[in-house]
TORSE-579073 format. One record per residue: residue in three letters; x, y, z of N, C-alpha, C in turn. Coordinates in steps of 0.05 Angstrom, whole numbers, m for minus. Example, Ala and Ser with C-alpha at 12.3 -4.5 7.8 and 13.67 -1.06 7.14 Angstrom:
<mimis>
MIMI   kolkol     n.c1     n.c2     n.c3    ca.c1    ca.c2    ca.c3     c.c1     c.c2     c.c3
MIMI      ALA      264     m114      156      246      m90      156      264      m66      156
MIMI      SER      257      m45      142      273      m21      143      258        1      157
</mimis>
This chain:
<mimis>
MIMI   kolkol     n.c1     n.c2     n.c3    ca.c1    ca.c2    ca.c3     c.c1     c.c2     c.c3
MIMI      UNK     1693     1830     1731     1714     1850     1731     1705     1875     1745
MIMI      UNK     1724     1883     1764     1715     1904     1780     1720     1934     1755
MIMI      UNK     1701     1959     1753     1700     1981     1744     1689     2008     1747
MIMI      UNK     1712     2023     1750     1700     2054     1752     1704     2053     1797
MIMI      UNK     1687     2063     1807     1694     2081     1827     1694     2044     1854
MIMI      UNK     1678     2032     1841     1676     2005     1858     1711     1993     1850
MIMI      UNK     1729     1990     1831     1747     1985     1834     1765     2002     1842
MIMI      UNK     1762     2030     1851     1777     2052     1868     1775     2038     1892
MIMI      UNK     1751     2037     1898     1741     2026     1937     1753     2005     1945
MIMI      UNK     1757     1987     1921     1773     1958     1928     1798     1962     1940
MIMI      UNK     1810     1986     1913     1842     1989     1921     1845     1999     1937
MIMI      UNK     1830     2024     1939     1834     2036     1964     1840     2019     1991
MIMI      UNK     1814     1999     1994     1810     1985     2018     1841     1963     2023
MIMI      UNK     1845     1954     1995     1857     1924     2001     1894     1939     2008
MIMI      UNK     1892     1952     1984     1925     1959     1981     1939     1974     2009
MIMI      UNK     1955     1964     2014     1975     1969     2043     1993     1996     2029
MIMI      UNK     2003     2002     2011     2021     2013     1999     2010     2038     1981
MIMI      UNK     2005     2063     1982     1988     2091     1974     2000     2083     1950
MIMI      UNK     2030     2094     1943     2042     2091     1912     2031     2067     1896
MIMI      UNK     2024     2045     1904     2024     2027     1894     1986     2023     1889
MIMI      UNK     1972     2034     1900     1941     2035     1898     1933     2059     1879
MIMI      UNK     1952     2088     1885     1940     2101     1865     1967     2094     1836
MIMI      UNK     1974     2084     1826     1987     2074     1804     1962     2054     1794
MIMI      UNK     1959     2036     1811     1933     2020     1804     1905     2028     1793
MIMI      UNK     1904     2059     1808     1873     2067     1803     1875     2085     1771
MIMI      UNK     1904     2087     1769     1914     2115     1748     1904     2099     1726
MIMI      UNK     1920     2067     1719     1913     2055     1693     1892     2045     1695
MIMI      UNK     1875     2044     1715     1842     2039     1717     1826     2057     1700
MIMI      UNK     1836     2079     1702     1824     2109     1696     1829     2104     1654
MIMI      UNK     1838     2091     1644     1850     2089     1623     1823     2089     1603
MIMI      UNK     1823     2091     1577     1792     2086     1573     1816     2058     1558
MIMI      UNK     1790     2043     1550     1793     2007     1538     1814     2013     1517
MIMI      UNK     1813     2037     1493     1830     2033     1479     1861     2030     1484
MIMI      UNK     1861     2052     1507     1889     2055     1521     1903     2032     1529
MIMI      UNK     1875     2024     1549     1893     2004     1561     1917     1981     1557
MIMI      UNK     1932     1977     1567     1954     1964     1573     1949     1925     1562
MIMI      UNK     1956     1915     1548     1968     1895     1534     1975     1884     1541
MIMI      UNK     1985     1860     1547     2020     1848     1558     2013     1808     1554
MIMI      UNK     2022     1806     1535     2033     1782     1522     2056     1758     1536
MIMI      UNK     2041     1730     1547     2060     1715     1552     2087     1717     1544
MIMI      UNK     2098     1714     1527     2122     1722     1514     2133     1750     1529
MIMI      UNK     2124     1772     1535     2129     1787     1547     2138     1785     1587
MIMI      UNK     2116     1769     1594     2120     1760     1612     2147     1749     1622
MIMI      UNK     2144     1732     1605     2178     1703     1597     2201     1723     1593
MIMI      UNK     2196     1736     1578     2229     1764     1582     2228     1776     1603
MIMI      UNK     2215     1786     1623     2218     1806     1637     2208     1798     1659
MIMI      UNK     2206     1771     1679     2204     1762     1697     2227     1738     1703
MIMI      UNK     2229     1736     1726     2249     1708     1729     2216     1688     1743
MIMI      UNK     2240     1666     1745     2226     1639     1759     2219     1649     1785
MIMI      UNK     2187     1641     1786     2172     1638     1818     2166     1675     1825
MIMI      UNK     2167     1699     1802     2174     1723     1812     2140     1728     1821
MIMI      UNK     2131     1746     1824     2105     1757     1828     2104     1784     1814
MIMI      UNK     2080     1783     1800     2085     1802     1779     2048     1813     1778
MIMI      UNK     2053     1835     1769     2021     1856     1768     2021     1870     1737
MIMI      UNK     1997     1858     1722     1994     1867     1691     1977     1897     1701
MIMI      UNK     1980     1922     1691     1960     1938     1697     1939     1939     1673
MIMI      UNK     1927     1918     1669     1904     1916     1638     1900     1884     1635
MIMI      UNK     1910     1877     1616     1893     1848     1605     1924     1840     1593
MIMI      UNK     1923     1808     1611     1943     1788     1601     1931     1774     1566
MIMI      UNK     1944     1769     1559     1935     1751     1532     1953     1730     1527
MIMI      UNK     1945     1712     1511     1960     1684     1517     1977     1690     1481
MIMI      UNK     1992     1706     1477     2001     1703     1454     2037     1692     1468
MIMI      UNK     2051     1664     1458     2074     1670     1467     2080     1638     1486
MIMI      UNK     2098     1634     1487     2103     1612     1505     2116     1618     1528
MIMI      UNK     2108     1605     1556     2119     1616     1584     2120     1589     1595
MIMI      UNK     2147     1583     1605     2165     1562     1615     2157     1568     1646
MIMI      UNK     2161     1598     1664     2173     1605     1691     2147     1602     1703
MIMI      UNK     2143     1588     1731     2128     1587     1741     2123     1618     1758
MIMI      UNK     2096     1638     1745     2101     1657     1759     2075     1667     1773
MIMI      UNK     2065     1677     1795     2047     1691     1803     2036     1715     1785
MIMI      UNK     2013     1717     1777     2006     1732     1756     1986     1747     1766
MIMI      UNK     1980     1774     1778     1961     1789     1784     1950     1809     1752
MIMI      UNK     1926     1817     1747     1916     1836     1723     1891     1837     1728
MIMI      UNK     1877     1869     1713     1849     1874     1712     1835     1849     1698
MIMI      UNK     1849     1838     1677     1841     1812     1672     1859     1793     1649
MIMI      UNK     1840     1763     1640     1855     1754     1631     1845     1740     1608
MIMI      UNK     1861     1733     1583     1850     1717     1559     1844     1688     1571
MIMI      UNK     1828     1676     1566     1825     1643     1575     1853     1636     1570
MIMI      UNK     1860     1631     1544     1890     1611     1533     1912     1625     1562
MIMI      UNK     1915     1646     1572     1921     1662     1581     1932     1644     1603
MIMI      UNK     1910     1641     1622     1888     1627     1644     1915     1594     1647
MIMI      UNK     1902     1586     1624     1907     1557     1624     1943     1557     1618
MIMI      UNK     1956     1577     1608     1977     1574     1598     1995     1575     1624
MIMI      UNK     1991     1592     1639     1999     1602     1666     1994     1585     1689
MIMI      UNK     1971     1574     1692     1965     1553     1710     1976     1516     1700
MIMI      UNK     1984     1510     1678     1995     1496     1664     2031     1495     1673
MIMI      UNK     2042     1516     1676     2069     1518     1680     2067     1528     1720
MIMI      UNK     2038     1510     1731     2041     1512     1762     2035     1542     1773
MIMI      UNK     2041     1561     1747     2036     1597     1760     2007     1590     1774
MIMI      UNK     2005     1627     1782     1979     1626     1789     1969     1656     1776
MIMI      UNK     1948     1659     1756     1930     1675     1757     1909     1690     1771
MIMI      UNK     1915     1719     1785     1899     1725     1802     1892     1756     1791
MIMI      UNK     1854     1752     1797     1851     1775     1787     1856     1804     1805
MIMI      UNK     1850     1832     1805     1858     1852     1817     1847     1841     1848
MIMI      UNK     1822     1837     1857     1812     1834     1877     1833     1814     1904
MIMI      UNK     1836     1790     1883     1846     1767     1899     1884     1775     1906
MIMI      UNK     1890     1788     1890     1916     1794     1880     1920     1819     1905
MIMI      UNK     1908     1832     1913     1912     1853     1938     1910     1844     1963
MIMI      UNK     1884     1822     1963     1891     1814     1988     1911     1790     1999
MIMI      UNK     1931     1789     1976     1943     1773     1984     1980     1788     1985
MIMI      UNK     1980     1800     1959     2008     1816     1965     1992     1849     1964
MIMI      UNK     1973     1856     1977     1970     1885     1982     1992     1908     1993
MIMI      UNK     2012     1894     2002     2030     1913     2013     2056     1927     1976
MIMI      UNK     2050     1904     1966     2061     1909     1937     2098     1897     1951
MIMI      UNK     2105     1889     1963     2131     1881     1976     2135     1860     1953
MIMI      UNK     2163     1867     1943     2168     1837     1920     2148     1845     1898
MIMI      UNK     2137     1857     1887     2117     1849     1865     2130     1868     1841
MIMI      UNK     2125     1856     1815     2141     1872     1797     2111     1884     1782
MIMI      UNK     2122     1911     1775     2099     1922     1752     2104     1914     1719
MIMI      UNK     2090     1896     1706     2092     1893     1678     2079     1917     1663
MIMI      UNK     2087     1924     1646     2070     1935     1633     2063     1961     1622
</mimis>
């Protein structure tokens, strides 16, 4: 897991989109207690089928998820992992997740 000024440099570098890199670096800045939550079940409400979606913190596998969805986050619970890649999604962490939708075009913020 990328942390502290090496995951600034990442975003900085990868992200196409300023709003969208410093939003990223803001809940980076969070200390652990703060940080951001977000529960399969949560997911499953507030995404449709095939959407692409960005956790700003840690996915957790509490919850059942039917929609096959692209999943970017600082990170993820194993059950998490397997629950998501199970229904065809894909789990990607911050690194892999920029260089692929870095422009942030289409991508929803959970969280």
């Amino acid at each position: 897991m990328l942390v502290g000024r090496r995951l600034e440099k990442t975003v900085r570098r990868l992200a196409k989109k300023k709003s969208f890199a410093e939003r990223l670096i803001n809940e980076s800045r969070r200390s652990r207690r703060m940080q951001r939550e977000v529960s399969l079940s949560q997911l499953q409400r507030n995404a449709e089928d095939r959407d692409v979606v960005f956790v700003p913190g840690k996915v957790l596998g509490n919850g059942v998820l039917t929609k096959k969805l692209t999943v970017g986050a600082f990170s993820f619970s194993r059950t998490a992992i397997s629950k998501i890649t199970a229904t065809g999604g894909r789990p990607l962490l911050l690194e892999d997740f920029l260089k692929e939708f870095g422009d942030a075009r289409g991508v929803k913020l959970i969280g």
